[in-house]
C-alpha positions as CSV (number, residue, x, y, z in Angstrom):
1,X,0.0,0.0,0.0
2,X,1.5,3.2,-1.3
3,X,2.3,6.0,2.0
4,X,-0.3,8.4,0.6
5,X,-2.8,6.3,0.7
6,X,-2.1,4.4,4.5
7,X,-1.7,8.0,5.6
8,X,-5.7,8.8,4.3
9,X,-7.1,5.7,5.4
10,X,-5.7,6.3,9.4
11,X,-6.5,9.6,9.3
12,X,-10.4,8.5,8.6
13,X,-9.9,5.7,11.6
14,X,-9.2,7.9,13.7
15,X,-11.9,10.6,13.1
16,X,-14.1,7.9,12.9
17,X,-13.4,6.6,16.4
18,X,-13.3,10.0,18.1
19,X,-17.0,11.1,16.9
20,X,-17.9,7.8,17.9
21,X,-16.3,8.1,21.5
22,X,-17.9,12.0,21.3
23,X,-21.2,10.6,20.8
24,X,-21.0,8.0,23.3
25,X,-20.1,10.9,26.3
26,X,-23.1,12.9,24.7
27,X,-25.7,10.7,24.6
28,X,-24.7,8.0,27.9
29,X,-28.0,8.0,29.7
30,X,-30.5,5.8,31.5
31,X,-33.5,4.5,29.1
32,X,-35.4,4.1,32.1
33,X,-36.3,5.5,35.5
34,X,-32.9,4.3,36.7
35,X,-31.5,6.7,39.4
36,X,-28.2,6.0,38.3
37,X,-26.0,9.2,38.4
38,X,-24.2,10.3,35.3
39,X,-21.3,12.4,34.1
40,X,-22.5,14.1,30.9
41,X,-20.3,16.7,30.7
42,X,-16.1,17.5,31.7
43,X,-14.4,19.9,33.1
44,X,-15.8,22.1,36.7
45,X,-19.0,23.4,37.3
46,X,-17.3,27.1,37.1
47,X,-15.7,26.9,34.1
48,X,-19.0,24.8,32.7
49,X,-21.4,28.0,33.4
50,X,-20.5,30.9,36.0
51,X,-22.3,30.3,39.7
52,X,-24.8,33.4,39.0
53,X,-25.4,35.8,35.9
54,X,-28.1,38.4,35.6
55,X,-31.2,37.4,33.7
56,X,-31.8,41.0,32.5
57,X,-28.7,40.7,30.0
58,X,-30.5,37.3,28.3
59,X,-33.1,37.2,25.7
60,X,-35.6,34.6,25.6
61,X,-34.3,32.2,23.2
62,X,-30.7,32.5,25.3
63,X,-32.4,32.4,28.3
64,X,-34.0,29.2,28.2
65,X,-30.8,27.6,26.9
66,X,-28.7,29.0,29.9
67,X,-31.3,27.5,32.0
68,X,-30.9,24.4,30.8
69,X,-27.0,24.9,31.0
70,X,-27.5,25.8,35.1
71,X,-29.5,22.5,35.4
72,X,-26.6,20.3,33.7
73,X,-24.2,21.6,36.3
74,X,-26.3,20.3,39.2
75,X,-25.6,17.0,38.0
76,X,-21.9,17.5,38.5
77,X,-22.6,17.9,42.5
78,X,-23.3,14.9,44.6
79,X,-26.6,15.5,46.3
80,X,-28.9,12.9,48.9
81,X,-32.3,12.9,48.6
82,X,-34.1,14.5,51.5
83,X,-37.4,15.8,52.0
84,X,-37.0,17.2,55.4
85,X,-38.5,20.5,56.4
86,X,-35.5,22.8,57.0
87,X,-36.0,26.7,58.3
88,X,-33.5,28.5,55.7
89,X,-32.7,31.7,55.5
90,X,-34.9,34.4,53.4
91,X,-34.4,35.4,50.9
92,X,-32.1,33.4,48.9
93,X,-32.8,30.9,51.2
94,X,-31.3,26.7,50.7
95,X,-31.2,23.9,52.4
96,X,-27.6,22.3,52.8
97,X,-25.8,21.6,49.4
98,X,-25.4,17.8,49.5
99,X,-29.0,17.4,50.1
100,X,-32.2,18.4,48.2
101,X,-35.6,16.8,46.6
102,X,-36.8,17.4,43.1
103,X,-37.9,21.0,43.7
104,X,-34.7,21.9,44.5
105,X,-33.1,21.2,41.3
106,X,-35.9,23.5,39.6
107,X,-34.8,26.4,42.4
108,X,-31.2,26.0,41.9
109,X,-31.1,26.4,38.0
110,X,-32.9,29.7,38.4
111,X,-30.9,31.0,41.0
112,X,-28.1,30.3,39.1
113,X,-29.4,33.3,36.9
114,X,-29.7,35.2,39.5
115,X,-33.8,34.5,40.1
116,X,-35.1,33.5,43.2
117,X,-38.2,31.5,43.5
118,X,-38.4,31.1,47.1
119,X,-38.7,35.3,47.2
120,X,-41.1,34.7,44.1
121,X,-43.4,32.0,45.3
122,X,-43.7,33.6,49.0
123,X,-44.7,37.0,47.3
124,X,-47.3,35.4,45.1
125,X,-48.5,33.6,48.1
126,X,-48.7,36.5,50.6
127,X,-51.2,38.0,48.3
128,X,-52.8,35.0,46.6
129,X,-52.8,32.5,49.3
130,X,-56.0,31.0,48.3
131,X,-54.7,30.2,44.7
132,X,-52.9,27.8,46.1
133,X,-53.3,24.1,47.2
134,X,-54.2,23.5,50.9
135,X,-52.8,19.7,51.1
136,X,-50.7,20.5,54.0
137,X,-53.3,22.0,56.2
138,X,-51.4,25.8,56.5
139,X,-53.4,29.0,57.0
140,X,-50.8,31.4,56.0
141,X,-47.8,30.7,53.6
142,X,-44.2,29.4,54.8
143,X,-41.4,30.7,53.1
144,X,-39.4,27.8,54.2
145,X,-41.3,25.5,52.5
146,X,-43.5,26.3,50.1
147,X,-41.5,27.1,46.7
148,X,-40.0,23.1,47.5
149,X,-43.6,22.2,47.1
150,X,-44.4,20.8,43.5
151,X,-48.0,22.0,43.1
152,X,-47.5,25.2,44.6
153,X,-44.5,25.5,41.5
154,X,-47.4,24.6,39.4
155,X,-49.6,27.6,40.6
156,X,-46.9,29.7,39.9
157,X,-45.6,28.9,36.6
158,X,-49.4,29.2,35.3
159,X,-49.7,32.4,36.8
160,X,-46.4,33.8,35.9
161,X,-44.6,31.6,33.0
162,X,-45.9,30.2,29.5
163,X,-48.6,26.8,30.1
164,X,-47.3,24.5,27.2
165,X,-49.1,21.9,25.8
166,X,-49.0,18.5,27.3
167,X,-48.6,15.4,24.2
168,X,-46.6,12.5,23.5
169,X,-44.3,14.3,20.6
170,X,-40.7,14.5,21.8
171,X,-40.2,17.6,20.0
172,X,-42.9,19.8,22.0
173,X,-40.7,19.1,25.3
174,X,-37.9,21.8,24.5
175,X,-34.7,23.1,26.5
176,X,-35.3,25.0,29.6
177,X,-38.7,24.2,29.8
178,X,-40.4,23.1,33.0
179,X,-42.5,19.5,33.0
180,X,-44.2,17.9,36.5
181,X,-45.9,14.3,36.8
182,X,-47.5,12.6,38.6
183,X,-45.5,9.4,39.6
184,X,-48.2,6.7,40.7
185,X,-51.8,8.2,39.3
186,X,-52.7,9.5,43.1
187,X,-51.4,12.3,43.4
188,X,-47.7,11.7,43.6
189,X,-46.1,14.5,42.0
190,X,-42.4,15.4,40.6
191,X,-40.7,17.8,38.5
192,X,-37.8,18.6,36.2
193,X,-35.8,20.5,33.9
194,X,-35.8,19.4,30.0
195,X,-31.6,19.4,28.7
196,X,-30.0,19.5,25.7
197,X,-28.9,16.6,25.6
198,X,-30.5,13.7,23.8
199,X,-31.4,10.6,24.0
200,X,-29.6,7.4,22.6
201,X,-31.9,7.1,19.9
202,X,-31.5,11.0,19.5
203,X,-35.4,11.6,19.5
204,X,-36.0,12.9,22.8
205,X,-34.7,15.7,24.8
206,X,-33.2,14.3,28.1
207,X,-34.7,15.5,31.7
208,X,-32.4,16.9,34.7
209,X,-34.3,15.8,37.9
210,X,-33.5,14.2,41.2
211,X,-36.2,11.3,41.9
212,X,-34.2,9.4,44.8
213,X,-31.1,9.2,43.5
214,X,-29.5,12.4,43.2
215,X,-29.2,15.2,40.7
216,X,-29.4,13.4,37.4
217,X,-29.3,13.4,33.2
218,X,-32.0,10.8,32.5
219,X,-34.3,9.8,29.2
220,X,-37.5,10.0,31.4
221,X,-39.6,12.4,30.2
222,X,-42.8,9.9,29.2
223,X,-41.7,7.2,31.7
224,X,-45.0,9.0,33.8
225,X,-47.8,10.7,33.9
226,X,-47.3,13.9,32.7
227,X,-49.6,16.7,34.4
228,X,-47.7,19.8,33.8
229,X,-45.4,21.6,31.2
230,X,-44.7,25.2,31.5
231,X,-41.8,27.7,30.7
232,X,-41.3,30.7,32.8
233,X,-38.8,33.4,32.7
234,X,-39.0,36.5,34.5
235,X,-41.4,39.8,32.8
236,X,-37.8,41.2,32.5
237,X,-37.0,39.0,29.5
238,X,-37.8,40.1,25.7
């Protein structure tokens, strides 16, 4: 085999073999409900997307991508799954980093723009406390509680953010937006953030949740019932 052509045929090997190891790191991902952390991107969570920008400088369209950005850096943080009631501060208020529920993956992508949805949701709730679900027997809203709550988020984002259509077509369920289900068909409700990334099969967009396991990249978004799909970004944002 003449040079030239040995030369051509290992420079196409080896192109070929790093898209395919690219597309492996890309797309790695449960097909299930697994709760199976995963890696899906290198590098720090700094140098990934900055710990807070201001909202005001995004448009829409850049918005919602960032958001899904600040959701894909949660997954690089090791977090238990705990539903505890914690007093926090106000506003700005978390519970400890290492620990959180589904809610708080929703709070913490905001806040990495620089929105807070505990001061949001307590506001709303001060003057529209009877908008709101009354599950948990309270007569007056409790700002250390109440944005972790997933149908209170629900209230909110219809009042405040965009009410999307719920289907079955993959390619209604874009970045940044906001989807909630309900897990066992009484009333057992979760959330997440829609990604980027994409499924093995490269037709749906992958969810950024924490269900038990942690704050994780999964292909879940029809693995239940889904009872809510919004997208909400501040009035602020043209």
């Amino acid at each position: 085999m003449k040079p030239r052509i040995f030369y051509r045929i290992t420079v196409v090997i080896v192109v070929f073999f790093i898209i395919f190891v690219s597309t492996i790191t890309c797309c790695c991902g449960s097909q299930s409900n697994s709760d199976t952390a995963l890696s899906p991107m290198s590098g720090t969570v700094d140098t990934i997307f900055p710990a807070t920008i201001s909202a005001d400088t995004l448009g829409q369209t850049d918005f919602f991508s960032q958001l899904a950005d600040s959701a894909l850096t949660l997954t690089k943080q090791r977090v238990i799954y705990d539903p505890s009631y914690v007093e926090i501060a106000y506003p700005n208020g978390d519970v400890p980093a290492n620990r959180g529920v589904c809610t708080d993956v929703v709070i913490r992508s905001y806040r990495k723009l620089g929105i807070d949805l505990q001061k949001e949701v307590h506001e709303d709730m001060e003057a529209n406390f009877n908008r709101y679900p009354k599950r948990w027997g309270l007569a007056q809203p409790d700002r250390n509680i109440d944005h972790r709550r997933v149908p209170n988020l629900m209230v909110f984002f219809s009042g405040f953010g965009t009410v999307k259509e719920i289907s079955q077509r993959p390619s209604d369920y874009q970045p940044g937006d906001i989807v909630c289900w309900d897990l066992n068909g009484r009333g057992l409700t979760h959330i997440g953030i829609v990604s980027k990334q994409k499924s093995r099969d490269g037709e749906r967009n992958m969810i950024i949740h924490n269900i038990g396991g942690g704050q994780v990249l999964e292909d879940c978004v029809f693995d239940w019932e889904i009872i809510g799909h919004y997208r909400y970004a501040p009035s602020t944002i043209k």
